[in-house]
KOLZAFI-310950 format. One record per atom (N, C-alpha, C): residue number from 1; residue in three letters; atom name; x negated, y negated, z. Coordinates in steps of 0.001 Angstrom, whole numbers, plus 500000, padded with zeros to 6 digits. Atoms other than C-alpha are relative to their C-alpha. Layout:
# KOLZAFI-310950
+-----+------+------+--------+--------+--------+
|  nr | rest | atom |      X |      Y |      Z |
+-----+------+------+--------+--------+--------+
| NUM |  ALA |   CA |      X |      Y |      Z |
...
+-----+------+------+--------+--------+--------+
This chain:
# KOLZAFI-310950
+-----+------+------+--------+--------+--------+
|  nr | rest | atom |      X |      Y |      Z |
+-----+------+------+--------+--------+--------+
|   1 |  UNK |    N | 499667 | 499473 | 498689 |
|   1 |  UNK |   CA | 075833 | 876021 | 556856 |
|   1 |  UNK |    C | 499433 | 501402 | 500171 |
|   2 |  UNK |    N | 500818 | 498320 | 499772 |
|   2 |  UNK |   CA | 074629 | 879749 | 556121 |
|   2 |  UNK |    C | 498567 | 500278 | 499725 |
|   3 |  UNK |    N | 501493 | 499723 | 499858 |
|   3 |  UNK |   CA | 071124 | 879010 | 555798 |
|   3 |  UNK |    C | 499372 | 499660 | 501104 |
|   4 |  UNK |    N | 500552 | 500959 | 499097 |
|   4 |  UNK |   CA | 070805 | 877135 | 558728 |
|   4 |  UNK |    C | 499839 | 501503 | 501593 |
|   5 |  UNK |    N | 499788 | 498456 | 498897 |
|   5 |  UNK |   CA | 071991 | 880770 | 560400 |
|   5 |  UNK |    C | 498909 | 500700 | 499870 |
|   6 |  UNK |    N | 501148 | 499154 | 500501 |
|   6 |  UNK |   CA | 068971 | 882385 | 558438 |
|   6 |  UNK |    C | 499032 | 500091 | 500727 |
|   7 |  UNK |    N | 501904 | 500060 | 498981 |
|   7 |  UNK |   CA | 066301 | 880896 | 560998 |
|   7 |  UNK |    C | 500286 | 500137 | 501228 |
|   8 |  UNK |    N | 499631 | 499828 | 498659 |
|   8 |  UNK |   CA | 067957 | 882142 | 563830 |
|   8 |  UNK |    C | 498673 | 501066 | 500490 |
|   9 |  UNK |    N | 500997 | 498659 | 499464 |
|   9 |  UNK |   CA | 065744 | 885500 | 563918 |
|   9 |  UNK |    C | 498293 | 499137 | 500246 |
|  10 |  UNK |    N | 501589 | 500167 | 499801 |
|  10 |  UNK |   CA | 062574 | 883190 | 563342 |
|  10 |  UNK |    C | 499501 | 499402 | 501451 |
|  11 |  UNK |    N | 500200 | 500702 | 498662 |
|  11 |  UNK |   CA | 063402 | 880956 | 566509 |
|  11 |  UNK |    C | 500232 | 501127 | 501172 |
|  12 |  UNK |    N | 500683 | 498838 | 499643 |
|  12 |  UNK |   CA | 064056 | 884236 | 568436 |
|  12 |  UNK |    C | 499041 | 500522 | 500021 |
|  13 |  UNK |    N | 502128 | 499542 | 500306 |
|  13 |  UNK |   CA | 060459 | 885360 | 567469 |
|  13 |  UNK |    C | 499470 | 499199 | 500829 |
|  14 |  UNK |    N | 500529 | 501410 | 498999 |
|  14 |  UNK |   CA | 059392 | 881949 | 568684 |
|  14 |  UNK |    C | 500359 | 500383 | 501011 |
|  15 |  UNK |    N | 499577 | 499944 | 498478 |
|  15 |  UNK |   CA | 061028 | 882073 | 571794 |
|  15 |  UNK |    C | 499451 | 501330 | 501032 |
|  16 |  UNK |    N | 500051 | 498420 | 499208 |
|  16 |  UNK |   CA | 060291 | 886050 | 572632 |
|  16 |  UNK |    C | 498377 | 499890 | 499625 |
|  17 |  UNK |    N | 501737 | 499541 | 500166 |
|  17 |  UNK |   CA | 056169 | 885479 | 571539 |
|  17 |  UNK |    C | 499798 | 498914 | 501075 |
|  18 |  UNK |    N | 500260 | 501065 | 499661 |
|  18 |  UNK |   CA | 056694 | 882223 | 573436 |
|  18 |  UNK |    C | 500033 | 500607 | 501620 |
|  19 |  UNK |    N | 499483 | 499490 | 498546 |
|  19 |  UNK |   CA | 058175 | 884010 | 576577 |
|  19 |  UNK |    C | 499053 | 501208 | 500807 |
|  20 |  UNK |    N | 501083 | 498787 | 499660 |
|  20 |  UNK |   CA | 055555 | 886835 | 576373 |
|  20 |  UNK |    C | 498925 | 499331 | 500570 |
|  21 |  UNK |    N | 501255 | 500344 | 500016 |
|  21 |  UNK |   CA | 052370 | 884604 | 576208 |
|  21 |  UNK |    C | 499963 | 498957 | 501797 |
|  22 |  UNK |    N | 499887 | 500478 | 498679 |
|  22 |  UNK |   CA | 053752 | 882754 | 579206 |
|  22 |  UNK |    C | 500140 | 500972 | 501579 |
|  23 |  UNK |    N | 499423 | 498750 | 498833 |
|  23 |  UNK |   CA | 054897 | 886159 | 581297 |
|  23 |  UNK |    C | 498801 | 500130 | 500361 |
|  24 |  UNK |    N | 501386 | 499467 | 500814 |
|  24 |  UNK |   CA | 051005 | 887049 | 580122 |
|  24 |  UNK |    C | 499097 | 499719 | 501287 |
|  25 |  UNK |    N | 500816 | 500922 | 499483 |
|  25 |  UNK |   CA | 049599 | 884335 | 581517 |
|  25 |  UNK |    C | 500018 | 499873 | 501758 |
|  26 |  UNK |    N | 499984 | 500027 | 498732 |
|  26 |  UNK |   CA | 051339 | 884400 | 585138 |
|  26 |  UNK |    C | 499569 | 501290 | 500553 |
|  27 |  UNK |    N | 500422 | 498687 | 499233 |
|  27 |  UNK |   CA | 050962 | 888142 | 585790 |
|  27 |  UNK |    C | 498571 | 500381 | 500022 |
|  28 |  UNK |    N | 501709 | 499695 | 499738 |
|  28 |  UNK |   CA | 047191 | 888125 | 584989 |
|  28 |  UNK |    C | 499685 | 499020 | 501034 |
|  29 |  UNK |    N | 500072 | 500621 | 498732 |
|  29 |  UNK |   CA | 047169 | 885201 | 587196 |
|  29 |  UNK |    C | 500381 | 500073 | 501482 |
|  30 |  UNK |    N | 499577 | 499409 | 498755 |
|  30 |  UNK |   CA | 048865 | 886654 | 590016 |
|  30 |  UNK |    C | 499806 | 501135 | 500413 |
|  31 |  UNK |    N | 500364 | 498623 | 500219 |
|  31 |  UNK |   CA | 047961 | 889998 | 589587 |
|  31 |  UNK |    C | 498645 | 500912 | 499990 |
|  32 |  UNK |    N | 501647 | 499289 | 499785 |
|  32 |  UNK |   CA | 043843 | 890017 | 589152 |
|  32 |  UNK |    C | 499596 | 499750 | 500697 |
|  33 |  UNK |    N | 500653 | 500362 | 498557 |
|  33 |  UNK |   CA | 041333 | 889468 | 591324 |
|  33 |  UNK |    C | 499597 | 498807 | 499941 |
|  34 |  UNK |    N | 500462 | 502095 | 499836 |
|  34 |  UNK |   CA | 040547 | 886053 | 592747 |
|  34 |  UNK |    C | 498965 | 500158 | 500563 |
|  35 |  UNK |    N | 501073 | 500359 | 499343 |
|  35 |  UNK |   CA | 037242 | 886913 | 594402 |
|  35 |  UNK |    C | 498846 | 499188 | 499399 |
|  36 |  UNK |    N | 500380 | 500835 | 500883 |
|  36 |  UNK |   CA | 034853 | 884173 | 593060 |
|  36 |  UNK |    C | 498570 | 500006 | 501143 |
|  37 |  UNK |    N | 500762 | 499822 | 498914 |
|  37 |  UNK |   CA | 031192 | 885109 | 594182 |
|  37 |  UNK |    C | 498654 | 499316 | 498986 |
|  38 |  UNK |    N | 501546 | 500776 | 500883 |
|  38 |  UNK |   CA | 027564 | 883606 | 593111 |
|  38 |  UNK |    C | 499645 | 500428 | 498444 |
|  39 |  UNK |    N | 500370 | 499015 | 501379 |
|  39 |  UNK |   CA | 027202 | 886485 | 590343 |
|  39 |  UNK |    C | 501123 | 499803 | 498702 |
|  40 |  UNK |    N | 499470 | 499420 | 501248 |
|  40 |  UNK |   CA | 030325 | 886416 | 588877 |
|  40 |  UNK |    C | 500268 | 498128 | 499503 |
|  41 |  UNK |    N | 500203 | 501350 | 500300 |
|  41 |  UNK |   CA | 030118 | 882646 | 588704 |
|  41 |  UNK |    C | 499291 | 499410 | 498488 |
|  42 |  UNK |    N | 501148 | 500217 | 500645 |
|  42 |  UNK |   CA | 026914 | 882559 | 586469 |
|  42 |  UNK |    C | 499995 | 500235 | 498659 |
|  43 |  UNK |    N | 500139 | 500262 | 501426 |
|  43 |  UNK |   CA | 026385 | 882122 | 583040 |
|  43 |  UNK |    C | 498915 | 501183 | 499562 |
|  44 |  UNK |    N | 500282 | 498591 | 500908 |
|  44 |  UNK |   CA | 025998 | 885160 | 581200 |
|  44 |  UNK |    C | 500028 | 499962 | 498608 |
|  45 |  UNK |    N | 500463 | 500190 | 501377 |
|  45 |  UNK |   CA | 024237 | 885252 | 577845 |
|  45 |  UNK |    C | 499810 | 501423 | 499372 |
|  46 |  UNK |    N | 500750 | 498599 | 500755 |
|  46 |  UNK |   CA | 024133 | 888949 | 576236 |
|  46 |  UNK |    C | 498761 | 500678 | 500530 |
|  47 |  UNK |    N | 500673 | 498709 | 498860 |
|  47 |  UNK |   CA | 022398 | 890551 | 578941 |
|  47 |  UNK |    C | 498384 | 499667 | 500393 |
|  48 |  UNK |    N | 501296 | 500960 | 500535 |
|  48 |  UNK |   CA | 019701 | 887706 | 578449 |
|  48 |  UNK |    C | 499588 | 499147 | 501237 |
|  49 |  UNK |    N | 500071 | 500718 | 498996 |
|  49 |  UNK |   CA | 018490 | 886159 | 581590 |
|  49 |  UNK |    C | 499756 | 498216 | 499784 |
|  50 |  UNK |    N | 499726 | 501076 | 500577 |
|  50 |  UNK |   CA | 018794 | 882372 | 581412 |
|  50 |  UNK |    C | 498485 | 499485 | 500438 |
|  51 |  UNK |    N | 500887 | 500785 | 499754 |
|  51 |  UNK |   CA | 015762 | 879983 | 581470 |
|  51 |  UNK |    C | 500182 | 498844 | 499880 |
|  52 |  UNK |    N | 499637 | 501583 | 499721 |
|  52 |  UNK |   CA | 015817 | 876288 | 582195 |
|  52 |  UNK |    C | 500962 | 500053 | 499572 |
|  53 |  UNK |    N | 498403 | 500646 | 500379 |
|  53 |  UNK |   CA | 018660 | 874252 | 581028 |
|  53 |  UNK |    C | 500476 | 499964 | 498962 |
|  54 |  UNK |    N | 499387 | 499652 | 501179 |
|  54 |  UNK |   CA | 021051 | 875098 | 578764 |
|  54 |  UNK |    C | 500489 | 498553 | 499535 |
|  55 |  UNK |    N | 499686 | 500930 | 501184 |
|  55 |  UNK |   CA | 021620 | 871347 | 578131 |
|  55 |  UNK |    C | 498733 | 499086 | 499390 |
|  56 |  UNK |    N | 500655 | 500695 | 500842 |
|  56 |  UNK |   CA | 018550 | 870411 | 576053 |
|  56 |  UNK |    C | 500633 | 499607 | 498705 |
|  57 |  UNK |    N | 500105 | 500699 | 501361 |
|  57 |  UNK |   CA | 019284 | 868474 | 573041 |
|  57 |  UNK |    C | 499198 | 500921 | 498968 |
|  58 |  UNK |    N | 500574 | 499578 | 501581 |
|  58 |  UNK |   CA | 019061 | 870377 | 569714 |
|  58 |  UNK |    C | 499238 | 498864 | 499288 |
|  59 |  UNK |    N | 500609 | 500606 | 500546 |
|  59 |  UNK |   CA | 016827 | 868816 | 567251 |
|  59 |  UNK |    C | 501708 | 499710 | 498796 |
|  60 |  UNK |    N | 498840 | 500495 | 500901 |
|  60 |  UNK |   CA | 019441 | 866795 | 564525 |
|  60 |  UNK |    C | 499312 | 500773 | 498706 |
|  61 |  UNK |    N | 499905 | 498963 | 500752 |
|  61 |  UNK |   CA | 017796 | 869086 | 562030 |
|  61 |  UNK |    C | 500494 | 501063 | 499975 |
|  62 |  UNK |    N | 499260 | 498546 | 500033 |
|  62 |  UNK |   CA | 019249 | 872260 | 562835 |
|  62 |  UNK |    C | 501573 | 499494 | 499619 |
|  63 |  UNK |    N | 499020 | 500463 | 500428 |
|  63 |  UNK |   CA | 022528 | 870481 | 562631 |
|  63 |  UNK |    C | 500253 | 499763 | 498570 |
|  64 |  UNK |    N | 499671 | 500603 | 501391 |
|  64 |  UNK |   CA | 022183 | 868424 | 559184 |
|  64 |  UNK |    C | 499801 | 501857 | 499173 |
|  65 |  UNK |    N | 500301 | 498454 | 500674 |
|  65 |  UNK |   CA | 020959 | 872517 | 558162 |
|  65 |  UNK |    C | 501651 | 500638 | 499878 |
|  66 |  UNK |    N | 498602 | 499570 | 499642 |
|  66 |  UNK |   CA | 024382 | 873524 | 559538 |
|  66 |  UNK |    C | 500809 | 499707 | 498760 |
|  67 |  UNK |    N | 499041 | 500441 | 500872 |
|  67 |  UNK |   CA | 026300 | 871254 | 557671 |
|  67 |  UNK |    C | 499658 | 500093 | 498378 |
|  68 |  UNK |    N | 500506 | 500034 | 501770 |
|  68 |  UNK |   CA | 024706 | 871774 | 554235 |
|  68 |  UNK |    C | 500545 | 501427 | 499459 |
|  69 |  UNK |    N | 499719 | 498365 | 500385 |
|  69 |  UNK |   CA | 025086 | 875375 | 554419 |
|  69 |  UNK |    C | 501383 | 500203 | 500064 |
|  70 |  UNK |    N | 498167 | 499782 | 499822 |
|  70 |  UNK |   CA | 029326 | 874973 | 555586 |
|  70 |  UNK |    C | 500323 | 498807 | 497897 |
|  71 |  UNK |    N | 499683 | 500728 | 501588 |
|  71 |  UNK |   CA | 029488 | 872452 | 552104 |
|  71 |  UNK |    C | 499605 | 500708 | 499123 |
|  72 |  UNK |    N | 500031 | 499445 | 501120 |
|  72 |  UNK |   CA | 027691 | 874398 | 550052 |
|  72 |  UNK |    C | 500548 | 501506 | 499783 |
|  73 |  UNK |    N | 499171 | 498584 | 499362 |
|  73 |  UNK |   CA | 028950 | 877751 | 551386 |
|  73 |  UNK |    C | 501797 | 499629 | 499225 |
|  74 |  UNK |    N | 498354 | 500162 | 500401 |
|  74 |  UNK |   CA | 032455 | 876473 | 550972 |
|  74 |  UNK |    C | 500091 | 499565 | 497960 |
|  75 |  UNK |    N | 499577 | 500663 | 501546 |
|  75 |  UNK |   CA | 031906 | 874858 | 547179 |
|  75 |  UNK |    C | 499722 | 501638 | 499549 |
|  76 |  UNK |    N | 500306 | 498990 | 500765 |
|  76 |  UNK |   CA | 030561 | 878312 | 546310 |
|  76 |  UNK |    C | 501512 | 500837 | 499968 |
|  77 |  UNK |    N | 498458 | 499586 | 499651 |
|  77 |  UNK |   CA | 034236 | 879599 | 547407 |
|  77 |  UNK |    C | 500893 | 499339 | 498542 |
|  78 |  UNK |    N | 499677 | 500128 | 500937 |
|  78 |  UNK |   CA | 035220 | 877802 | 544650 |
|  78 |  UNK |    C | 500141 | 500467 | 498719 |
|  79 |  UNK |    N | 500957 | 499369 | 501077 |
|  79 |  UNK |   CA | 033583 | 879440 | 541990 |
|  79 |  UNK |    C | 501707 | 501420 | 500127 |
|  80 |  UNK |    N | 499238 | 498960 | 499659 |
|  80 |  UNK |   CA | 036217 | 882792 | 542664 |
|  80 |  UNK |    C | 501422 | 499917 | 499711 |
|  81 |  UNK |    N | 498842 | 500632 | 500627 |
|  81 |  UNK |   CA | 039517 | 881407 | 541549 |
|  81 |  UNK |    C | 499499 | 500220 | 498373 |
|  82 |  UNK |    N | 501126 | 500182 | 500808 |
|  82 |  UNK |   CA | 037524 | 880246 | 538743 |
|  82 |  UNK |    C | 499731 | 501422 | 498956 |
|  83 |  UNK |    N | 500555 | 498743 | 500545 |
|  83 |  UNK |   CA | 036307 | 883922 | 537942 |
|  83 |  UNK |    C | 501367 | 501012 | 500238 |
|  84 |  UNK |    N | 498688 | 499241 | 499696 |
|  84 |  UNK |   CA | 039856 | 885564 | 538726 |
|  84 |  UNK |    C | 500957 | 499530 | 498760 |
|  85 |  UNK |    N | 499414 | 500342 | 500789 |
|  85 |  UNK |   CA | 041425 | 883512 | 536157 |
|  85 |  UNK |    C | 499266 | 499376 | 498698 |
|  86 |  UNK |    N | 500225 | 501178 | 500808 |
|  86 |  UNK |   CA | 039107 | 882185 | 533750 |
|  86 |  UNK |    C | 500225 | 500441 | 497925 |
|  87 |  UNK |    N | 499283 | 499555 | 500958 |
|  87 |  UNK |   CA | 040912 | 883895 | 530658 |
|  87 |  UNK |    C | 501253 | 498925 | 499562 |
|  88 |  UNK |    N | 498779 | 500842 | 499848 |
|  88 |  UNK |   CA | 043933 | 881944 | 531287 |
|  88 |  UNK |    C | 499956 | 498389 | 499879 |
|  89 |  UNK |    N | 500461 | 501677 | 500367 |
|  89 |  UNK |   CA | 042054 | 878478 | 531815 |
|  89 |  UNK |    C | 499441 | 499848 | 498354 |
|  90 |  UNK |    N | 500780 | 500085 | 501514 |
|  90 |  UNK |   CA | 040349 | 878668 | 528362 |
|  90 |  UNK |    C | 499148 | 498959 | 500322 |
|  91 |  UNK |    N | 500747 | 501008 | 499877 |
|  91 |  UNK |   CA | 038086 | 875863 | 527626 |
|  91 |  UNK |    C | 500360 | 498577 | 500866 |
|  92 |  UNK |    N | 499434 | 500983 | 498803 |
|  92 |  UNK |   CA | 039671 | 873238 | 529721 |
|  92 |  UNK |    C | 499715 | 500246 | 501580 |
|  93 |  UNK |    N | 500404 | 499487 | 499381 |
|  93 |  UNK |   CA | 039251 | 875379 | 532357 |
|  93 |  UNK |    C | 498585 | 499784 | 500429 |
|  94 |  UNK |    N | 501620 | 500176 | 500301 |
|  94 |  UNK |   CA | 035390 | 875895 | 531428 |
|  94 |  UNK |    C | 499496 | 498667 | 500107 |
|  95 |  UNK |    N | 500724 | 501054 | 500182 |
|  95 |  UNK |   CA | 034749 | 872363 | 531212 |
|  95 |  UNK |    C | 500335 | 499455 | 501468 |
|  96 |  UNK |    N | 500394 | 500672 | 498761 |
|  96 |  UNK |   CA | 035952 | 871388 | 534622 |
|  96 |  UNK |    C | 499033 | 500929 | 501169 |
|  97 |  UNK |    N | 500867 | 499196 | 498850 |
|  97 |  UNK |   CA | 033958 | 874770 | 536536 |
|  97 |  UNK |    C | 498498 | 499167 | 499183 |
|  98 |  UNK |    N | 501331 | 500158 | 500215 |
|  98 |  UNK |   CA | 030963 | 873241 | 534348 |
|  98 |  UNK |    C | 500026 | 498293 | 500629 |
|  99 |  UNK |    N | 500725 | 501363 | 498769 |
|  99 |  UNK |   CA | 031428 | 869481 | 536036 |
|  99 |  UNK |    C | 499907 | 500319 | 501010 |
| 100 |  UNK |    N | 500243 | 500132 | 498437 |
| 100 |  UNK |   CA | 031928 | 870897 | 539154 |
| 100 |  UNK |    C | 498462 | 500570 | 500333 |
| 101 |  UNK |    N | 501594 | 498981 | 500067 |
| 101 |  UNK |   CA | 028578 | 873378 | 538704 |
| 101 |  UNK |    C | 498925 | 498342 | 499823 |
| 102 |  UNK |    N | 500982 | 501005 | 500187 |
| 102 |  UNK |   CA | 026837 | 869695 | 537543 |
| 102 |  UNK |    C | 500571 | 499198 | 501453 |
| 103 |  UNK |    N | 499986 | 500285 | 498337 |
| 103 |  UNK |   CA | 028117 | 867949 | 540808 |
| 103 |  UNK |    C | 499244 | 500501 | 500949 |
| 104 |  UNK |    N | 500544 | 499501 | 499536 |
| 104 |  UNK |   CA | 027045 | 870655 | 542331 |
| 104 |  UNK |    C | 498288 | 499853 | 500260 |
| 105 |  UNK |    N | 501051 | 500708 | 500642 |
| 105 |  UNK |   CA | 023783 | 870319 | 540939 |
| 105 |  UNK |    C | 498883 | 498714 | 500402 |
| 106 |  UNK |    N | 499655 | 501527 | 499417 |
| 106 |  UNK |   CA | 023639 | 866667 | 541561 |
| 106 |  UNK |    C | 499355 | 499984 | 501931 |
| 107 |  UNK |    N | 499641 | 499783 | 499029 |
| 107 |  UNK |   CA | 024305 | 867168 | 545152 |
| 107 |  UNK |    C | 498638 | 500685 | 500569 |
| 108 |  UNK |    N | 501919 | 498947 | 499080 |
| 108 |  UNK |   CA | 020954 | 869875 | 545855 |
| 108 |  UNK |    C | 499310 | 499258 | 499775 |
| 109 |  UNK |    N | 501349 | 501483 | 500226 |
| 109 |  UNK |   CA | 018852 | 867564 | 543991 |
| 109 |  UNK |    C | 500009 | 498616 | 500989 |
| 110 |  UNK |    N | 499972 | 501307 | 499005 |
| 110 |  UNK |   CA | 020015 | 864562 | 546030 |
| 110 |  UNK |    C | 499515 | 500717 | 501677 |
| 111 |  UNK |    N | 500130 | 499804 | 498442 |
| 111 |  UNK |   CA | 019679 | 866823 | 549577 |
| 111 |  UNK |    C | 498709 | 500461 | 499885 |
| 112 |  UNK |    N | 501413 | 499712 | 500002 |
| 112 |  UNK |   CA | 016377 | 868155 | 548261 |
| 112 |  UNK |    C | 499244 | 499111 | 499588 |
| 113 |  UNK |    N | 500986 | 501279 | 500134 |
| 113 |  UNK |   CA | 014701 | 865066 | 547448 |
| 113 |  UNK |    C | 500028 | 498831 | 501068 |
| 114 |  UNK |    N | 500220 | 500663 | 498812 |
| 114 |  UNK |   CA | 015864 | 863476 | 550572 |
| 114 |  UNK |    C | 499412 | 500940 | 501395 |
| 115 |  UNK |    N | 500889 | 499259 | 498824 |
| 115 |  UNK |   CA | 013907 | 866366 | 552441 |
| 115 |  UNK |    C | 500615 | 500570 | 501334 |
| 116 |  UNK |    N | 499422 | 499580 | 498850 |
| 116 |  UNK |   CA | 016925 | 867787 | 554059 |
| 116 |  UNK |    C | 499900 | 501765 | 500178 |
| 117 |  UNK |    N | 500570 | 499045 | 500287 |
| 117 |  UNK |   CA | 015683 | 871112 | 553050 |
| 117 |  UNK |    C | 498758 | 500650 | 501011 |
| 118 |  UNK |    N | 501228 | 500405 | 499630 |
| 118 |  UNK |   CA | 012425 | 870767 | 554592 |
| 118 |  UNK |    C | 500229 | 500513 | 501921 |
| 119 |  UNK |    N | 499855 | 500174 | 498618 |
| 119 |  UNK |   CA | 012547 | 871998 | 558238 |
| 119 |  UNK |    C | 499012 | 499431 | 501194 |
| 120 |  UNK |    N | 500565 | 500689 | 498974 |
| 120 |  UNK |   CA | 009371 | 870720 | 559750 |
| 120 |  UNK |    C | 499460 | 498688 | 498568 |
| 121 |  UNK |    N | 500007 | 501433 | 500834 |
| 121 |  UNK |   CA | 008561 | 867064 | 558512 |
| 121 |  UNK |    C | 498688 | 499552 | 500289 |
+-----+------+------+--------+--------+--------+
């Protein structure tokens, strides 16, 4: 029964960030300006004037590039744990950062021999 009192302050929080973001929301809406004119309409790029159409189709290379770099980016994140503790893991430790390093491994060789590397083909 007396813990259930404990999360009173958190649902308060809730309720008073909940009550703000909504107050927020009507007084900028009622409150700024509504004039809506050709200029302020327009698609604004960093001070970059626009040329043709912004919906051409990327090439699916820049993409598969994307995603190689968020996987391998992120496995390297791994590695840092790893090097924060690797006193504590001892060899047990060592032997699973060295399968994951051969996965790793594995993994470039397979994306670099299927020529995902490679940006013009």
């Amino acid at each position: 029964m007396e813990t259930s009192y404990s999360y009173i302050p958190i649902l308060i929080l809730f309720l008073v960030a909940a009550g703000f973001v909504g107050f927020t929301i009507v007084a900028t809406h009622l409150l700024g300006p509504s004039r809506k004119t050709d200029e302020k309409l327009e698609n604004f790029e960093s001070g970059i004037e626009k040329v043709g159409n912004a919906r051409q189709p990327f090439a699916i290379k820049y993409f598969l590039v994307a995603i190689l770099f968020v996987l391998f980016d992120v496995e390297v994140i791994f590695f840092y744990p790893y090097a924060a503790n690797f006193k504590a893991l001892g060899w047990e430790g060592f032997a699973a950062v060295v399968t994951f390093i051969g996965l790793f491994l594995v993994m470039y060789m397979y994306a670099r021999k299927k020529g995902a590397f490679r940006w013009e083909k």
